[in-house]
C-alpha positions as CSV (number, residue, x, y, z in Angstrom):
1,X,-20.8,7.6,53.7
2,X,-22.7,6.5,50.8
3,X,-26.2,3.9,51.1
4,X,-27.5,3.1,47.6
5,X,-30.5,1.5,46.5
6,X,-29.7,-1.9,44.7
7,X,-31.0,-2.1,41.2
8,X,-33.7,-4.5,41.5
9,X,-35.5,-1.9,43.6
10,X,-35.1,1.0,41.0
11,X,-38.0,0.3,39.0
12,X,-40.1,0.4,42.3
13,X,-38.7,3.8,42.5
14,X,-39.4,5.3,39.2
15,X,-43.1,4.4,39.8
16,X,-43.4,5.3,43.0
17,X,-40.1,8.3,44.1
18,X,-41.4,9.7,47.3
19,X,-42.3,6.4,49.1
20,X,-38.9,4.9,48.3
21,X,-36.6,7.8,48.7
22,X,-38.6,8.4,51.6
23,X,-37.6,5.2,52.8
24,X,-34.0,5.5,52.2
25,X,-33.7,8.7,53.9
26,X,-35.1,7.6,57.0
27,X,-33.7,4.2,57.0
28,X,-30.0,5.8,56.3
29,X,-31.1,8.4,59.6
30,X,-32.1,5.3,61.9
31,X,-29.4,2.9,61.1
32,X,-26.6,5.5,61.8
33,X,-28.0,6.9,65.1
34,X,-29.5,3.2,66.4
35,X,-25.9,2.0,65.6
36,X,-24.5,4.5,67.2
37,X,-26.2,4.2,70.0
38,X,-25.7,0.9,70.5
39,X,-21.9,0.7,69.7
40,X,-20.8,4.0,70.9
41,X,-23.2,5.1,73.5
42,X,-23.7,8.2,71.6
43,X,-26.4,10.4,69.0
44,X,-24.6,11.5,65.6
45,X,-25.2,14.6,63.8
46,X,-26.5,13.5,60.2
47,X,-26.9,15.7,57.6
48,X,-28.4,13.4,54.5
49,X,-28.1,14.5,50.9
50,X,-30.0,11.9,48.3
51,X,-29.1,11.7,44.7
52,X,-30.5,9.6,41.8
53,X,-27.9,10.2,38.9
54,X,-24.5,9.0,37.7
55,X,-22.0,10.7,36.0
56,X,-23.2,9.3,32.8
57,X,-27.2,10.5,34.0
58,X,-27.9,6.8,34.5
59,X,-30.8,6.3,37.3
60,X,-28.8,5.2,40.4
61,X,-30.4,6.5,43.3
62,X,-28.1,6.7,46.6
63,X,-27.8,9.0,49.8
64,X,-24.6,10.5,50.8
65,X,-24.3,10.9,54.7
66,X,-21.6,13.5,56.9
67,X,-21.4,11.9,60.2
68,X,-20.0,14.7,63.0
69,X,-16.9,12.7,64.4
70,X,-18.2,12.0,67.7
71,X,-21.7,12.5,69.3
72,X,-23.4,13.5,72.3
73,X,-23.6,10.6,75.0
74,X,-26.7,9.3,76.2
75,X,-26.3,10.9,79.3
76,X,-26.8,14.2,77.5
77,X,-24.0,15.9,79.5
78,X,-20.6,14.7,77.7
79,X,-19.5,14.7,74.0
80,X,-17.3,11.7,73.1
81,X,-15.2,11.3,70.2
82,X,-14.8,8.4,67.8
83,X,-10.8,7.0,68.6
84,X,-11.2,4.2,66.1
85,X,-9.9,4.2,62.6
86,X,-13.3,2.9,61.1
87,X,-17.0,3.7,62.5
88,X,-19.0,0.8,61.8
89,X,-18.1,-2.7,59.5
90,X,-19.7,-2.4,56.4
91,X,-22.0,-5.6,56.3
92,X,-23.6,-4.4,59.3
93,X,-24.4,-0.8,57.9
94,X,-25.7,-3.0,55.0
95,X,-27.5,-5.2,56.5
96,X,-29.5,-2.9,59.0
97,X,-29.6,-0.3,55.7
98,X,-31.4,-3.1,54.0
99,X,-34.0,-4.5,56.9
100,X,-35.2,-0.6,57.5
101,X,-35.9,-0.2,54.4
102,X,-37.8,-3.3,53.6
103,X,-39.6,-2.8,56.7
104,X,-40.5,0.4,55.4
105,X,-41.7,-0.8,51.8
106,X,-43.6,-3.7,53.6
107,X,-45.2,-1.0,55.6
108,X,-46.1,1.2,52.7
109,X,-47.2,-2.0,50.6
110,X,-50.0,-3.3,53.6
111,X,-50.8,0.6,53.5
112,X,-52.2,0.0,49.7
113,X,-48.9,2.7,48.0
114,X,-48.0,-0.3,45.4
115,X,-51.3,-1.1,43.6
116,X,-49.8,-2.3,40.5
117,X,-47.8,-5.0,41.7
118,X,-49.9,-8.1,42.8
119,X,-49.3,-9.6,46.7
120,X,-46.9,-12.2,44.5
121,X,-44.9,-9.7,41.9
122,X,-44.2,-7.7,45.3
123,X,-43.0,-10.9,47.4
124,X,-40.8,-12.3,44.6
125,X,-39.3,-8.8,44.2
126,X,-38.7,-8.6,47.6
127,X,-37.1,-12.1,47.4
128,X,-34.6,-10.9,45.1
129,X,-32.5,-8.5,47.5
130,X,-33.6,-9.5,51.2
131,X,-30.8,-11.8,51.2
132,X,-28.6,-9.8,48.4
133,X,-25.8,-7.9,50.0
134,X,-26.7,-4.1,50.2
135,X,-23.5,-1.2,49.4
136,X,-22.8,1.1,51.8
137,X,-19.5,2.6,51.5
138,X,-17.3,4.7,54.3
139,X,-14.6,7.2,53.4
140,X,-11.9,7.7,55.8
141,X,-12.5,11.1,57.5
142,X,-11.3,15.0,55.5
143,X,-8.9,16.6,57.7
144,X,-11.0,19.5,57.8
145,X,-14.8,19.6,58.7
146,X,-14.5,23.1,56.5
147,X,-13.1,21.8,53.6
148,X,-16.0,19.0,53.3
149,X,-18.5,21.4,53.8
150,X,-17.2,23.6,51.0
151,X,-17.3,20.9,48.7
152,X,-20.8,20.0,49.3
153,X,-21.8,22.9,49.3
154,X,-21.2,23.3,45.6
155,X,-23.6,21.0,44.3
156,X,-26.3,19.8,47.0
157,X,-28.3,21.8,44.7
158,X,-27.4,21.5,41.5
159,X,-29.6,18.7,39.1
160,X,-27.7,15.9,37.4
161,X,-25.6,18.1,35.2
162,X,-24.0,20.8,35.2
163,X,-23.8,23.6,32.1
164,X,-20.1,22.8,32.3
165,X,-20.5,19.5,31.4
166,X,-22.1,20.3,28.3
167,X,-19.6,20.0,25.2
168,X,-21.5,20.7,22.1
169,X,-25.6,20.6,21.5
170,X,-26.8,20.5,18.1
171,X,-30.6,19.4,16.7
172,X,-29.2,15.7,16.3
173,X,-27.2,15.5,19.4
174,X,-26.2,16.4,23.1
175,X,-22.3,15.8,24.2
176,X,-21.1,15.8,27.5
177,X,-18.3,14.5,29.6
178,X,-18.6,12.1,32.4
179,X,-15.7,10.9,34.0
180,X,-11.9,9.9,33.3
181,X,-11.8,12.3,30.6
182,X,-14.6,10.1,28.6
183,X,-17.4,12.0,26.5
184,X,-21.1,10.6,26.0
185,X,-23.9,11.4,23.1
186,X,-27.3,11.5,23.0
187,X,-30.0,12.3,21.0
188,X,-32.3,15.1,22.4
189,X,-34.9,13.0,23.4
190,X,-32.8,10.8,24.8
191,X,-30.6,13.2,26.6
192,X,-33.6,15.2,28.1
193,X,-35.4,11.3,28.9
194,X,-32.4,10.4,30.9
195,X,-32.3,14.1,32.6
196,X,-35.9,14.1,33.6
197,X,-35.8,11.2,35.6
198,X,-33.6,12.8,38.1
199,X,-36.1,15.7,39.0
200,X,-37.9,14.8,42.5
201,X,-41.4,14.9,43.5
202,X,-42.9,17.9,44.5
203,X,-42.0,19.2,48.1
204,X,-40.1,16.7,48.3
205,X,-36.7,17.8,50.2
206,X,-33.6,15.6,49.2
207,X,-31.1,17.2,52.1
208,X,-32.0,16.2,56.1
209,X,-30.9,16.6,58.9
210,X,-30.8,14.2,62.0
211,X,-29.3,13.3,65.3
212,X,-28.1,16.7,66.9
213,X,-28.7,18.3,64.0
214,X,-32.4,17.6,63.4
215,X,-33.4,20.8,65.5
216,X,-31.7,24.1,66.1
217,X,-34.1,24.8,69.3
218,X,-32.1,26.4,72.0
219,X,-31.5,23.9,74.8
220,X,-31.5,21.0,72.5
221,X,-29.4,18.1,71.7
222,X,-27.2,20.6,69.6
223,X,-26.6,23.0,72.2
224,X,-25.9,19.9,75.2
225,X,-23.7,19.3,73.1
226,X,-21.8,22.3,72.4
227,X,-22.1,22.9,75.9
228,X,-19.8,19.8,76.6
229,X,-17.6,21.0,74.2
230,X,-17.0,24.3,75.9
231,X,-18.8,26.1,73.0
232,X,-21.6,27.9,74.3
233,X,-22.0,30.6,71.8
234,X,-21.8,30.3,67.6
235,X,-19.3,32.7,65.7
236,X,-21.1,35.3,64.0
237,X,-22.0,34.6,60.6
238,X,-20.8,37.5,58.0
239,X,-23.3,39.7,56.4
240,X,-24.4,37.7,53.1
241,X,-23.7,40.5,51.0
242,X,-19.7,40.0,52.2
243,X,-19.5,36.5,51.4
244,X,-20.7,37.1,48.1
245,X,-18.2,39.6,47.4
246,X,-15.6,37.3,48.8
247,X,-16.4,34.1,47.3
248,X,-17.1,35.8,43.5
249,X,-15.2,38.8,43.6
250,X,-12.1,38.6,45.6
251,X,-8.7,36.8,44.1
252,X,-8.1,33.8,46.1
253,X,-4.2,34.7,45.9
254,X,-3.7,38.0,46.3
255,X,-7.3,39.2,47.6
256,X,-8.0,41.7,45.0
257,X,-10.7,42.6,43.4
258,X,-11.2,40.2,39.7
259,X,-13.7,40.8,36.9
260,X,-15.2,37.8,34.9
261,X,-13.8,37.9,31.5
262,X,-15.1,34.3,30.1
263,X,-16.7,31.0,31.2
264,X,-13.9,27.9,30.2
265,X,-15.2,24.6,31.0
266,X,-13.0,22.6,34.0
267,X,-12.6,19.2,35.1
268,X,-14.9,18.3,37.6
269,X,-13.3,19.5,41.4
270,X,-11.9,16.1,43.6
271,X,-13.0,15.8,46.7
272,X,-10.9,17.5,49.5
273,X,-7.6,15.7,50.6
274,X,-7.9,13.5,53.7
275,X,-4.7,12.5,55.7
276,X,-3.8,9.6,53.9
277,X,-3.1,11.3,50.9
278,X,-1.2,14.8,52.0
């Protein structure tokens, strides 16, 4: 799932990051699990992940959500799993997306966080997109919880660009591909203007966890619900020194042992396959 921000409220969150992507976050986290509670009679596990860049570095700030494919029931003793084909219709996750986090920037507005924006420069900004339709947007489900986790895995971290992505630098301009096989230039200043605008606050963490997975404490949501699975103990995890090896050393066809001989710069890697496609 993806929630984004619509782009009347961007220039709120240049000014003020924190309180807005704060906002999102938590409003993402509460419409998923109130909705699921409501609808399905069950609590998700969430695992949030914001980011504030497009491909061409443009300032689009969004949060991508995994939602486990089923949840613990409210009587904290059985797991059910999602049978439809779609989780929740999308006006509603963008309408409740949109009320939680006006709420929240009301909230944080009587609290005194927006002094540069007078009682009626905030109203008629809010006027603007509390009736506006908000975008969230559902991909069907991967076929394999792995696979997704994989692929997240590879940039949760990473900043707006990656060194790949960088086709020539010289003192009068920066090149680098964005998407479809299309190249963008910038001037230095430019380039590094657009790039700094993606780096957070301080402290502030842009990957959360809610639902079963906002505590790991033995005996809690996460293990009820592992428990109705039949899971009651985790495989062990390999030593980190042996998935190094594995992931950077090892050939993933014949499991050898490779050496790094150059960097060559690749297309960016698709998203894994879900059914409809294999």
């Amino acid at each position: 799932m993806v929630f984004t921000l619509p782009a009347e409220l961007r220039s709120l969150a240049r000014l003020h990051p924190a309180v807005v992507y704060q906002a999102m976050l938590r409003a993402v986290a509460d419409t998923l699990l109130e909705l699921g509670r409501t609808r399905k009679g069950l609590t998700f596990g969430l695992t949030l992940i914001l980011h504030t860049w497009t491909r061409e570095l443009a300032f689009h700030p969004h949060v991508h959500v995994l939602v486990s494919a089923g949840g613990l029931g409210l009587d904290g003793s059985s797991f059910i799993r999602l049978k439809h084909r779609y989780l929740f219709p999308l006006k509603m996750l963008g309408d409740v997306f949109r009320g939680k986090v006006l709420a929240a920037l009301g909230a944080a507005r009587d609290s005194g966080k927006f002094p540069e924006r007078t009682e009626a420069a905030y109203a008629q900004l809010i006027a603007q997109v509390k009736e506006k339709r908000w975008i969230a947007y559902v991909k069907r489900p991967f076929r394999k919880s792995a696979h997704v986790l994989q692929y997240l895995g590879r940039y949760t971290h990473r900043v707006g660009i990656a060194n790949s992505r960088l086709m020539d630098v010289t003192n009068d301009q920066v090149t680098f591909r964005t998407k479809f096989g299309r190249t963008a230039s910038l001037e230095p200043v430019a380039f590094l203007h657009r790039l700094v605008q993606h780096v957070l606050p301080q402290g502030f963490r842009k990957i959360r966890h809610a639902g079963l997975y906002a505590s790991a404490k033995p005996g809690g949501p996460l293990d009820q619900a592992r428990q109705a699975l039949g899971e009651t103990t985790l495989p062990p995890s390999p030593p980190p020194e042996t998935w190094l090896e594995q992931q950077m050393r090892a050939c993933p066809v014949c499991g050898g042992m490779v050496r790094r001989v150059r960097l060559e710069p690749t297309a960016p890697r698709a998203p894994p396959m879900d059914e409809a496609q294999c």
